[in-house]
C-alpha positions in Angstrom: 29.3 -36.7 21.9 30.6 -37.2 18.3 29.1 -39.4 16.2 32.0 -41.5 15.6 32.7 -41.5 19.3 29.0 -42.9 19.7 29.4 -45.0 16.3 32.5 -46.8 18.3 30.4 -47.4 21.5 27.7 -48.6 20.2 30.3 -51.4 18.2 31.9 -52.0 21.8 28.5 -52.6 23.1 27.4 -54.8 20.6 30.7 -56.9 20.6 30.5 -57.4 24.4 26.6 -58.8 23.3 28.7 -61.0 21.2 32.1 -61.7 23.5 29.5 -62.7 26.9 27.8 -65.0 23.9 30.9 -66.8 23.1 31.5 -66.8 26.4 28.0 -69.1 27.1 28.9 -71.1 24.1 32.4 -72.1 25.1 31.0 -72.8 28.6 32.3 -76.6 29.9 35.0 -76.8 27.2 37.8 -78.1 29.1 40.4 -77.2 26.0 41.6 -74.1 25.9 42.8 -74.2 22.4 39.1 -75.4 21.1 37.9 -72.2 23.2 40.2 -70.0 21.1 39.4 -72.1 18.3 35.5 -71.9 18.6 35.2 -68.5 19.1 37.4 -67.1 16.2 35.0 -69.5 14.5 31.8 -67.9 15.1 33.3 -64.7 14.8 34.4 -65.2 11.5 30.9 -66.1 10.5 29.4 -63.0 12.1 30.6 -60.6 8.9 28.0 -62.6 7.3 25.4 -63.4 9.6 25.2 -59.2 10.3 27.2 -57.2 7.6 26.3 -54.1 9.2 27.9 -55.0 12.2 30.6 -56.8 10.2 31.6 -53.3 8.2 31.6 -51.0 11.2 34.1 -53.3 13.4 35.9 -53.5 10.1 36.5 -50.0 9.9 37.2 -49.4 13.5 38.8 -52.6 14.1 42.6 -52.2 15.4 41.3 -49.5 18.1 38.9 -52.1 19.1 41.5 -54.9 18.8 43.2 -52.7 22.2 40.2 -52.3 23.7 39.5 -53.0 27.7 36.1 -54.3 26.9 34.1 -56.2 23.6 36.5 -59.1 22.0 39.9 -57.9 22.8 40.4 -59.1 26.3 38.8 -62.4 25.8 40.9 -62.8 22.8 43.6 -62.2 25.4 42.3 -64.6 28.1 42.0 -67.1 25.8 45.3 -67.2 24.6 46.6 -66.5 28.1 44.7 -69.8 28.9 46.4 -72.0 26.0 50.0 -70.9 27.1 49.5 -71.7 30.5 47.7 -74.8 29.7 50.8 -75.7 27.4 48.6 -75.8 24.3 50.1 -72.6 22.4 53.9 -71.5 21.9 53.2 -67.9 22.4 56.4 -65.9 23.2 54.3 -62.4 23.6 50.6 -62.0 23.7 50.7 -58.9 22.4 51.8 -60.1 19.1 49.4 -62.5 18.9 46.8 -60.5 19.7 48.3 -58.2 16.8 48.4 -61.8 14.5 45.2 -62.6 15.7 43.1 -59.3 15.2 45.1 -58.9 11.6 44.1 -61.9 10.6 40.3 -61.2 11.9 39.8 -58.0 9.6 41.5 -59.4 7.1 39.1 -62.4 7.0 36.1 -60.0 6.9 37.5 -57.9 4.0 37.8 -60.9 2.1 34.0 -61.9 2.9 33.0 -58.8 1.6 35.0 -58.4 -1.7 34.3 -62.0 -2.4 30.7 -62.6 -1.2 31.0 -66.1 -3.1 33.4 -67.3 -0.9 32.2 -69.9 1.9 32.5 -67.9 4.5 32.2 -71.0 7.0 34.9 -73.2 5.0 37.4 -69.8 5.2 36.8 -69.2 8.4 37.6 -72.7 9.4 41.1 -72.8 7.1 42.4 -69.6 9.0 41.2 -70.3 12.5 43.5 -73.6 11.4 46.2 -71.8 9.9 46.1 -69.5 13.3 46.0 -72.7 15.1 49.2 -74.1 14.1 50.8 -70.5 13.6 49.8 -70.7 17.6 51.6 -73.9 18.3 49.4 -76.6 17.2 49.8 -79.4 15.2 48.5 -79.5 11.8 46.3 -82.6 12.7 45.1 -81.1 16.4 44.3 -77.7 14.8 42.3 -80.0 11.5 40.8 -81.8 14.2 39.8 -78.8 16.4 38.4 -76.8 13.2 36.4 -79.9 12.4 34.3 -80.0 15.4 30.6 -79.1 15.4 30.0 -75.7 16.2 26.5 -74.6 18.5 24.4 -72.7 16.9 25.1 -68.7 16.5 21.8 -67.8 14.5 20.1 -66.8 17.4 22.1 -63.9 18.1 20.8 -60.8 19.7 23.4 -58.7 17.7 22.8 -57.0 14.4 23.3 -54.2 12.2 20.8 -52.1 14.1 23.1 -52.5 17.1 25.9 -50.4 15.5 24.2 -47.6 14.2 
């Protein structure tokens, strides 16, 4: 096998390690929205809790935005969820999924070429600005964004995972 074929499955299997843990951690949320809204959340804090695993997904992101297994399909469940639950305005899920993956990478290039940046308060801002791109309110998707979020440090995803 290639490395770069074993590079990319060794990403997939670290972002279904990460997926099945947002999965636990949006457990019992009744909200569809906050589930979408929690999980891009601590997602967008993982380029800086494992930068390793941050620059691989980076570089191999919009075949693993398409991908049958990792983030991709929860991505798509989630939002699935909102639009039947009446919570998002989404006309096609694949272009969300295209808005929402875009807007993922492009958050984690930013992380990296300005490591200054809070990389908790950006996060927040987008997953806000994807809120209300989605069909929230401005003050549902502030409140959302403002909630506490559990605790990702604990992770069993890293850098070694990707390599």
């Amino acid at each position: 096998m290639p490395i770069l074929e074993i590079t990319q499955a060794a990403v997939e299997d670290a972002l279904d390690v990460h997926g099945a843990l947002l999965d636990e951690l949006t457990t019992g949320l009744d909200d569809p929205a906050q589930v979408f809204a929690q999980s891009f959340r601590l997602t967008g804090r993982l380029h800086r809790m494992h930068p390793g695993l941050s620059k691989v997904l980076l570089h191999h992101g919009f075949e693993l935005a398409s991908a049958e297994s990792g983030l991709a399909p929860r991505v798509r469940r989630d939002i699935e969820a909102a639009v039947r639950a009446g919570r998002f305005t989404v006309a096609d899920t694949e272009l969300a999924m295209v808005t929402v993956a875009g807007t993922a990478l492009g958050l984690g290039h930013l992380l990296h070429r300005q490591p200054e940046r809070d990389d908790a308060a950006t996060t927040d801002q987008m997953t806000e600005d994807l809120l209300r791109m989605l069909g929230l309110t401005a003050a549902e998707a502030q409140e959302i964004c403002g909630r506490p979020l559990p605790d990702l440090g604990a992770t069993a995803i890293g850098p070694e995972t990707a390599a």
